[in-house]
Every structure is written in C-alpha cells, then in structure tokens.
N, C-alpha and C positions, 0 to 999 in steps of 0.2 A: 504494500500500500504506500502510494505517496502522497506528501500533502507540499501544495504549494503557496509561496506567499509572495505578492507583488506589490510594489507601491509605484504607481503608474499614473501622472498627472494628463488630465486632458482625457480621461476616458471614452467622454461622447464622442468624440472624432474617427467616423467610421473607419477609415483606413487604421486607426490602430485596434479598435473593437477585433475588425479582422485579422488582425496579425496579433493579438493575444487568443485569440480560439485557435489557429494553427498553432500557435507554442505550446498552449493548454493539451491539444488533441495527440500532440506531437509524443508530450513526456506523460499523458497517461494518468492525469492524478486523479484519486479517488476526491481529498477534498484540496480544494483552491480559496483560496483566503488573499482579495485584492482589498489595496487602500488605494479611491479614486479623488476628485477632488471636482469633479466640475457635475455630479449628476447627482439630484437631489431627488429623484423617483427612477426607479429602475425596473421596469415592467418584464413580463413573459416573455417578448418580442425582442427589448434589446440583449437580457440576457439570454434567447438562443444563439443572438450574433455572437455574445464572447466566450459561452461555454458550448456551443454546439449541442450534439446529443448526447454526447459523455456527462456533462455537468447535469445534469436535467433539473435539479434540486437547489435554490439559494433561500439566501438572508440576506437582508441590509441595512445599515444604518447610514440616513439620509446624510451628503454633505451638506454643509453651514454654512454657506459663500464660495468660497475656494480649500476648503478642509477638512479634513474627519469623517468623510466616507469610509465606509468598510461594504464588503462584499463577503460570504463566505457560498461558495458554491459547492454541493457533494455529488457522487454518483448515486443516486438512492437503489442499483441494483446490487452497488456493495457494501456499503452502509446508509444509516439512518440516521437523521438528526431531526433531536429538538431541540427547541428556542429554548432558552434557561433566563438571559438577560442584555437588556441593552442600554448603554449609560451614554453618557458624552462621548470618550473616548475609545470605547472597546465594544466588540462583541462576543457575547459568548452561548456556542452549540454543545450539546454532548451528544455523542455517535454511536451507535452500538451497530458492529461489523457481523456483517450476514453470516462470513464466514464462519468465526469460531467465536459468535456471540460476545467477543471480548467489549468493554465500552469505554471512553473514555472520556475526557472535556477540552474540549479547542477555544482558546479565544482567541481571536485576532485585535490588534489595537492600532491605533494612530496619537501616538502624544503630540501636544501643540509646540510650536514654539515658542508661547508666549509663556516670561517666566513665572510670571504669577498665576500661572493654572499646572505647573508640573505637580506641584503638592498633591491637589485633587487629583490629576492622574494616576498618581500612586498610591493613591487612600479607593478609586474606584478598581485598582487591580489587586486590592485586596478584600473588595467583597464581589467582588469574581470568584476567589477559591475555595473552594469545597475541602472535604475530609482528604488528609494525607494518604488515603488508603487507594484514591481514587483518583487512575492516571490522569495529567492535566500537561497541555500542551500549550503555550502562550507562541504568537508569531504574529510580526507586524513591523513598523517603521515607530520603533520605541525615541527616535528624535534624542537620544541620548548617550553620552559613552560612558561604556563598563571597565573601562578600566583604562589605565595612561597608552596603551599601546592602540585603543581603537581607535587612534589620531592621528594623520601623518604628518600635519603641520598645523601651524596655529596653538595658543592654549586651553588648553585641555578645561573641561569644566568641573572643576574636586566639586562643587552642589552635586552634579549629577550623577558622577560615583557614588558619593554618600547614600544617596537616595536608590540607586538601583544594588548596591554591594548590601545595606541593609533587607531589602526587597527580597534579593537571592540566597541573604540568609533566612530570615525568617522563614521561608517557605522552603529551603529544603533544594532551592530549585539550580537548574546548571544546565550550561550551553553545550549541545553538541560537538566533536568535532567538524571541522570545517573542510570541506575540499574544493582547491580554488581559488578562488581572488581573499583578499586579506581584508579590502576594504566594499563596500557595498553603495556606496553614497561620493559624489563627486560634485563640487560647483561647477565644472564645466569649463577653467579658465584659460589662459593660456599658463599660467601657476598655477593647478589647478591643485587646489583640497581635498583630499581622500580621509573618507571617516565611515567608520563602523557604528550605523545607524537600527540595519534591519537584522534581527534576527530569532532564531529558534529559543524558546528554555523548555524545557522539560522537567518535571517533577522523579521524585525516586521512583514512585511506582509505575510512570510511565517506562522510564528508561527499564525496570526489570520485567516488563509486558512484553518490550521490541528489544533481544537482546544486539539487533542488527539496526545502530542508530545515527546515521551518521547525515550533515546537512551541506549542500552541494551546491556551490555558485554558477547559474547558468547567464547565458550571455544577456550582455545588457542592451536591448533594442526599444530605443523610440523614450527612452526614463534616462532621468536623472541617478535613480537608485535600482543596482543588482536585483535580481531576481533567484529566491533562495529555494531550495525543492529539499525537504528532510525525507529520505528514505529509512523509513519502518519495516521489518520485519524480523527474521532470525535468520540467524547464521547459517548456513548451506552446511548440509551433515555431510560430517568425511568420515572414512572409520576412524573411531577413537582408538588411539596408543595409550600403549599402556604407562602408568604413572604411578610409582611408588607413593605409597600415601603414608604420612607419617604418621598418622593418627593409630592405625595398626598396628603402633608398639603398644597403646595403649590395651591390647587386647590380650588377655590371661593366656602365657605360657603361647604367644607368638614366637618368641626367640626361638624358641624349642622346636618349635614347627619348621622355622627356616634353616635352623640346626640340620633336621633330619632329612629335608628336603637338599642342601645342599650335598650331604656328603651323599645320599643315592646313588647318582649315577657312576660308575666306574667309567673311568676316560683316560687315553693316551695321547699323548703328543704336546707341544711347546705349552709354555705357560699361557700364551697368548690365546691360542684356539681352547684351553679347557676353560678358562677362564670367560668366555664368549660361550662357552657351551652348557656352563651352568647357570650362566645368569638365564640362558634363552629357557632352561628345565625350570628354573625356578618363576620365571613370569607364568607359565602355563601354570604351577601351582596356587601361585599368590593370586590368579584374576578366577582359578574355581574356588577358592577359599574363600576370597571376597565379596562373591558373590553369594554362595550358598553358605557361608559359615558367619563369616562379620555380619554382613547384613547391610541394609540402608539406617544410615543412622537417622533419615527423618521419618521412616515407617516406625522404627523402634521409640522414637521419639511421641508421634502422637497416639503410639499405642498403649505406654507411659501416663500420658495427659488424659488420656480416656480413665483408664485404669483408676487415677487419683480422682479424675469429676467423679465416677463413680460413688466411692467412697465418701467426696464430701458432701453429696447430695444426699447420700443415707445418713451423712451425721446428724444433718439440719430433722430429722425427724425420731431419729433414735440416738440413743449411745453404740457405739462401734466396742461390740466384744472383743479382748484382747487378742485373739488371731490378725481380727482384722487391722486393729492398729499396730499391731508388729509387721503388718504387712506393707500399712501406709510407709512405716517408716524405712521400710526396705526399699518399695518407692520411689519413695525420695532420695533413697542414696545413689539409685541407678540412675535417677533423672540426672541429679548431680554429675555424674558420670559423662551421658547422652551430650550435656552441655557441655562439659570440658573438651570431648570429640568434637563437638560441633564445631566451636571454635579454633581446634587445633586446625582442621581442614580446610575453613574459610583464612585465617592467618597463612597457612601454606598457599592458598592463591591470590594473597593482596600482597604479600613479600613486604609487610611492612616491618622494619628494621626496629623501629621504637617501640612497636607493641610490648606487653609484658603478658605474662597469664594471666594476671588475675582480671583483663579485661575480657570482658563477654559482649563486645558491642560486635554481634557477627553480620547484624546489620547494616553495621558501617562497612564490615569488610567484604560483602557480599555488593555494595554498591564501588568499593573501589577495583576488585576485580571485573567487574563487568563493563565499568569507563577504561580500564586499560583493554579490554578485550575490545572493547569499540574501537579505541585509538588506534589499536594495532592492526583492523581488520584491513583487509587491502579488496576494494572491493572493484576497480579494475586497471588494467595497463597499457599503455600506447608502446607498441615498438615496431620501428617504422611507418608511420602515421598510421597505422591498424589500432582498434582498443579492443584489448579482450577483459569480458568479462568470467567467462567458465574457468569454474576452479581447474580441471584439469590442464586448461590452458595457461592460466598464470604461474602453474605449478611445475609448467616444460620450463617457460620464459626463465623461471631462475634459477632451474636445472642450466640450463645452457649456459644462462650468463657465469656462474661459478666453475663450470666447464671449461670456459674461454677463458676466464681468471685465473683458473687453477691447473689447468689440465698440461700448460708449456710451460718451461722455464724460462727468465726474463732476464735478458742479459742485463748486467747491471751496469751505470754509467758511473761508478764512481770508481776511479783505478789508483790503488792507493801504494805506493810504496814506504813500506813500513820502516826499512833499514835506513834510509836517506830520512822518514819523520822522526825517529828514533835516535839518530847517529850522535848527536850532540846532548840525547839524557840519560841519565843514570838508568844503568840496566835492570829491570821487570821483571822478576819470576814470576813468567805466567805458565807456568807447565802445572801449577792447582786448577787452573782451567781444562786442561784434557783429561783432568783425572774422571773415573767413571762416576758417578753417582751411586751413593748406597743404598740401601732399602729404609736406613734409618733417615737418610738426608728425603726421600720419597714419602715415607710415611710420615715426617714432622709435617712438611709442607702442605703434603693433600688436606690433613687432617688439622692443619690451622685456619682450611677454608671452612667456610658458612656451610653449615648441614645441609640448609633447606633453602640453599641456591637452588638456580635451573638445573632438572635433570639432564643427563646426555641422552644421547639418542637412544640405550639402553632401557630410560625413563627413570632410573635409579638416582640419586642425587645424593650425597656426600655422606645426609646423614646413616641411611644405612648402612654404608661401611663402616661407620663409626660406631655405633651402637651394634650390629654384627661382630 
C-alpha cells in the first residue's frame, strides 16, 4: 500500500489537474493526501480529473483565500475511510484495509505561515490523536523545520524546533527514512533556498503494523514543494538463517545438550573442515531443539498470563486453597523468568551497548530494532540506468560487485624501498612480527571481543564460544 502527499499550488489549473492524475495513476496509491491552495469546493467532477478511477473516494477541507486546502483521496476497493475531524489546519481519516482488516489514522495538514497561529496548529494536532495503541500516520506541508539540518541556508527557526521536537516527543512519534532528495521545498531563486518542509511521522504502533516503512522523494513537477510517496508494507520473506540466540543459555542444563551434541559426530581431517562440520551438526540440533523443546517464548508467555487471570478472578470470589496459591507463586517465578528471556532476545536485536538487565523496556527495544531494520532495508538498485527491485536481483548485483572487488589482485601503486627509508635509522627488530601466533595470543583477542556482536555467516556470535 502507498500513501501519497502533495503540496501543489494553483490546483484548478486544468493542465496541472491533468498531470497530477497521470502521476497519481502512475505510482499507484491507495491513499493521496494533497494540500491545494486556490479551490475552495471540490466537486465529483473535478476530483475525477485528478484522481481518475483509482482515487474514487475523497475528503476536503475548503481553502481560505490562497491557503489551507487539504484533499485526502482513497481507493475505496482497498481501503475505507471515515471522517473522524476537521479543524483549521489539518484533516483527519481512519482507514480500515480490505485486505487484512488492519486500521489505522491518516491526517494530513497545512501549517500557516503566519506566526501567530503556529501555536494553535500545534495544540489542533494534538487533539487529532487518538490512543497510543492505535496506528497514526500525520503527512502534509508542516511549514516548519525539525531540526538545524532541514535548512540549507538562511537561519534556522529554534521557535519551530521547540515546538515540533516537543510534538515528536510527547507522542511517541518519528520520521521515516528518506530516499532521495534531502530537501523538499525551494524558493525558486537564482540563490535559491532548500528547506525541509513536507513530510511523513509515524507513531510506534504504526511503524510495528508496516515492518516495510520507508518515505520516497519523487520528482518535483509544476510545485514549489517535492512530492513524498511512504511505502507500507512488510519485508519480502527470504529463508531465514539460522541465529544463535543467547537467550538459550538461559534454559536448564542447555550446556549439557550442546556438550553432547558436539562431541557426537566422529570426524577426520584439518582442524578447519571439522570445525565447519560440527558447527553445521550442531545448527541442525539447536533449530529442532528450538523449536520443539524451548518453545516461543510469547506463546509461553500469554499462556502464563492466562494461567495467573485465572487465579485472580477466582480470588475476587473465594479464598484460593493452599495448592493453589503455591501455584500462583510458582507462576510468578516462571513469569519472572519469561520476562528476563524476553528481554535478553529483544536486547540481542537492538545491540544496544548501554543497556543493563535490570531494564525491561523491551518495548523500547522492539521499536529500535525494527527503525534499524527499516534503515537498513534496500528496497531497490540502478546499475547501468536499469532499477531492480526483486530481491533475487539485488542479491546477484552484490554478489558480482564483491566479485569484481575481491575476486583479482590489485597491483599496488605505492613502491616502497625500505633499505634507502631505513638507511640513516637505528636498526628495528622486527622478526617479533613473523613470529606465528599462538593459540593463547588467539584466544585472548577473540574472546576480548563483545559476545553479542554480529554473528558470522555461521550465525554463531562470540558469545557462544565463550560460554561453551
């Protein structure tokens, strides 16, 4: 699903009516969210002209002379929207997608430039939001910079920080990655001004709805201000590799299992290939184990939480006979338990250095893994003006290119002679440098790295050899 947002002055102007319905038709979007500036009724008729038959479905909020139009257009064959509210400067739909019944909240907005009314635009987009539970997507021409870098020249306005950096905290809320142009807005000059006006926020729950979130600068035709397109969905399945999980030490007399699993196979040959040949014996163990023995730790988890409602439902009407309260309390130690897992797990994919145990915000960590997994997605490639989008395709592209990187030897341009750079200093025992390495000088080093760095390709990571 995509959503897109425009901020496009001079809308009535058929010639550009037409040439926003080919771009609209072009990229496909379920919902479209324009800010116009000269049309204060928008009838049946004129939006066929700019949404075609794709859009079939709008909203609007009338402009006020030359400002503060909005437009939100959907496809009502893949989602549905109602009207929820309409203020001065924003509009806002919630959508519930045909597809997988998921629903969410779209506002779109227009801030003024005038500065005696930013206040009120930031006190109306805050009774726009709804429950934290409930994904919320804000896009529009916010008229304001988020931070000193949305600026390319001129100064910066600290009011309008203040007022959108508090905005962004209290709600939880954060911008997408951006593909593309850096600035979105331009005066046009022959010096001309680039500033970071329009764009996407997203809420947590949004962002853990569409684990595939990223927002995309398409070409600027016939505006002042870029045209931003957020692509929603979820990540393209590949087979998952396998991933030592730390959290598995946690689990009664694991040592002992990898113990006996290791020494199993009898093998011959260099340390190298048995060493490759029991890790590969022992992944096959660890992922039947894992599956059928550990368990999921959130199935074990609300089955726990069941177990306890239980109980305290029956207290509220009787006394709980001593079995049963020796049971709560067993319970609760296992929950205790479930939660330490939880968190070791979530901590292994947010790699954050300053954590400590005793924090349990896996909340938090569960949203910073998933913004790096956005950041990091590559979702496609130009090589030689071709773009590929199919993962098997971008997956040759950088097979080949480390190929060509890696594959020759590169004659070096630096030709150094050492006895002529040498000649004139005090002679260097360096024959400690050819000496071999010992298993002690190997073992110190590996084992001063971080545990629960990236694994290798093996998917194993430091700290099992350490605790093995």
């Amino acid at each position: 699903m995509n959503i897109i947002c425009w901020n496009v002055r001079g809308l009535g102007q058929p010639s550009k009516r037409f040439l926003i319905k080919d771009f609209l038709n072009l990229h496909f979007a379920d919902v479209c969210c324009l800010q116009e500036s000269k049309l204060d009724l928008v009838s049946q008729a004129i939006w066929r002209e700019i949404g075609g038959i794709h859009l079939n479905q709008f909203l609007y909020l009338p402009a006020r002379g030359s400002a503060d139009g909005i437009i939100i257009g959907w496809n009502s064959a893949t989602v549905t929207g109602h009207f929820v509210s309409m203020g001065d400067f924003s509009l806002t739909v919630d959508f519930c997608s045909s597809r997988d019944q998921s629903r969410w909240r779209c506002t779109s907005v227009y801030e003024p430039n005038a500065r005696n009314r930013k206040l009120d635009f930031w006190n109306e987009l805050r009774g726009c939001a709804t429950d934290s539970a409930v994904p919320w997507v804000l896009c529009g021409d916010f008229n304001a910079i988020f931070s000193l870098e949305d600026k390319h020249s001129g100064t910066p306005s600290l009011v309008d920080i203040n007022f959108s950096s508090s905005f962004l905290h209290d709600f939880l809320l954060r911008e997408p990655s951006t593909l593309g142009r850096r600035f979105t807005w331009t005066n046009g000059q022959a010096e001309p001004i680039w500033v970071k006006l329009d764009r996407f926020l997203v809420n947590i729950a949004f962002a853990n709805l569409y684990t595939r979130l990223f927002q995309e600068c398409l070409p600027r035709l016939g505006s002042d201000h870029v045209p931003l397109l957020l692509v929603v969905g979820v990540q393209r399945s590949i087979p998952r590799q396998f991933r030592f999980e730390l959290v598995w030490f946690s689990a009664e007399g694991f040592l002992d299992l990898v113990k006996s699993w290791w020494t199993d196979p009898a093998l011959e040959g260099c340390g190298a290939f048995i060493l490759s040949k029991k890790l590969s014996h022992l992944r096959g163990h660890l992922r039947h184990w894992a599956k059928f023995s550990f368990g999921s730790i959130k199935l074990k988890k609300l089955a726990l939480l069941n177990d306890l409602e239980e109980l305290d439902i029956a207290s509220e009407i009787r006394s709980l006979v001593p079995t049963e309260v020796s049971r709560q309390r067993i319970l609760w130690k296992q929950l205790e338990v479930i939660r330490k897992q939880e968190e070791i797990y979530w901590r292994q994919r947010s790699r954050l250095q300053w954590t400590r145990d005793g924090d349990e915000n896996t909340k938090f960590f569960h949203a910073v893994a998933n913004g790096r997994k956005n950041r990091n997605f590559i979702s496609r490639l130009t090589q030689d003006g071709v773009t590929f989008t199919d993962p098997k395709d971008l997956g040759n592209i950088f097979v080949n290119r480390f190929q060509l990187s890696f594959g020759s030897s590169r004659v070096s341009r630096l030709k150094i002679d050492f006895t002529k750079l040498l000649e004139l200093k005090i002679p260097v025992d360096l024959s400690r440098l050819e000496i071999p390495f010992s298993l002690e000088e190997i073992t110190r080093v590996v084992f001063d790295l971080g545990g629960d760095k990236a694994p290798g390709p093996d998917g194993f990571p430091l700290q099992f050899f350490k605790n093995s």
